[in-house]
C-alpha positions in Angstrom: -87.7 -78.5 -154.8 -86.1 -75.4 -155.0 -87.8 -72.1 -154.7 -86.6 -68.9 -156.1 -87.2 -65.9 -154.2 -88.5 -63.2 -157.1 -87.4 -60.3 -154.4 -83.2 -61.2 -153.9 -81.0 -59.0 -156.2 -78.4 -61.8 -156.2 -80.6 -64.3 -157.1 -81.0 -62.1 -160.2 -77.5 -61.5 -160.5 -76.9 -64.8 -161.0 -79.5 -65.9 -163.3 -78.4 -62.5 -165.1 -74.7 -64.7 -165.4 -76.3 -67.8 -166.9 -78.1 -66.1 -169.3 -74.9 -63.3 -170.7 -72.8 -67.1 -170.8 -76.0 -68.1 -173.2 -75.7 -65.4 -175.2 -78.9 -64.2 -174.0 -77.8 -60.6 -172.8 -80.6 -59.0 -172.9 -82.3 -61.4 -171.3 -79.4 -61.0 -168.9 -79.8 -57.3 -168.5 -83.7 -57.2 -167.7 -82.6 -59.2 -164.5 -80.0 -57.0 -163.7 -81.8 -54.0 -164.2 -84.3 -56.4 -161.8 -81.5 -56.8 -159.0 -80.8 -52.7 -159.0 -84.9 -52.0 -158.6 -85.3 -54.3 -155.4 -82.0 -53.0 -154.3 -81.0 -49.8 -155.9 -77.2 -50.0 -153.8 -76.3 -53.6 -155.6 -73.1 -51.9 -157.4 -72.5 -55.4 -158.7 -75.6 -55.1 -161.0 -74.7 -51.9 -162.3 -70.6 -53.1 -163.4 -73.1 -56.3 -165.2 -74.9 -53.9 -166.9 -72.2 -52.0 -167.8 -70.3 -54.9 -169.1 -72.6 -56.6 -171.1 -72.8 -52.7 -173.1 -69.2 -52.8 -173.3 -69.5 -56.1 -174.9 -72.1 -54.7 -177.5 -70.3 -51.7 -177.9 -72.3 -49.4 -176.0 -69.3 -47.9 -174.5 -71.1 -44.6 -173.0 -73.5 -46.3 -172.1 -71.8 -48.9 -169.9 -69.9 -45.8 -168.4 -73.0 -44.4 -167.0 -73.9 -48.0 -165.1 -69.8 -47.8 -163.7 -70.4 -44.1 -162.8 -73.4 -45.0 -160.9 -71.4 -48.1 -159.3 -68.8 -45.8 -157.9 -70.7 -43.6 -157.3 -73.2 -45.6 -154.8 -69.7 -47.3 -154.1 -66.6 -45.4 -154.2 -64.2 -48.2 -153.4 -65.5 -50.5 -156.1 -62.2 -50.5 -158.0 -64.0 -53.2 -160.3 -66.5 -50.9 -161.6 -63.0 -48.2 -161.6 -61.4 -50.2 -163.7 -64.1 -50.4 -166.0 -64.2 -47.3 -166.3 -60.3 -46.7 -166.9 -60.5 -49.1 -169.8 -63.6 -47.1 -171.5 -61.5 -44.0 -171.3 -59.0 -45.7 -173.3 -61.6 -47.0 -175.8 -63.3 -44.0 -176.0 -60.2 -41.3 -176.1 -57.2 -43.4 -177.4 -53.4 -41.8 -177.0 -53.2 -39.9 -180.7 -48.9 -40.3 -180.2 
């Protein structure tokens, strides 16, 4: 039988997947927010989090769980991109 291990951020991560792909998000984000607390330097968790707030609209929200992603991790384009595509969201071109 298979035995999760409670303490792997990844683990998390991907259970966090299953359960956004459920509809289940915040389900999903109470084991992402899991993954970042055992390891506080798992950028991957933060972009999750901030996606699943994109997808519920919390656009300023999910920018401050890409800021901290880059932020830990400054070559994360990922979480950059995320971030580029909020900015347009949240401050479209008026022309």
């Amino acid at each position: 039988m298979l035995k999760i291990n409670p303490k792997d951020a990844v683990i998390h991560n991907n259970l966090a997947d299953v359960l956004s792909a459920q509809g289940k998000l915040d389900e999903a984000v109470l084991h992402l927010k899991e993954a970042i607390r055992i390891s506080p330097d798992y950028v991957e968790g933060y972009n999750q989090i901030g996606l699943i707030l994109a997808e519920q609209g919390k656009y300023n929200k999910a920018k401050v769980f890409f800021l901290k992603a880059v932020q830990i991790k400054p070559s994360y384009t990922e979480a950059r991109k995320n971030i580029e595509l909020l900015n347009k969201i949240l401050s479209p071109d008026k022309s």
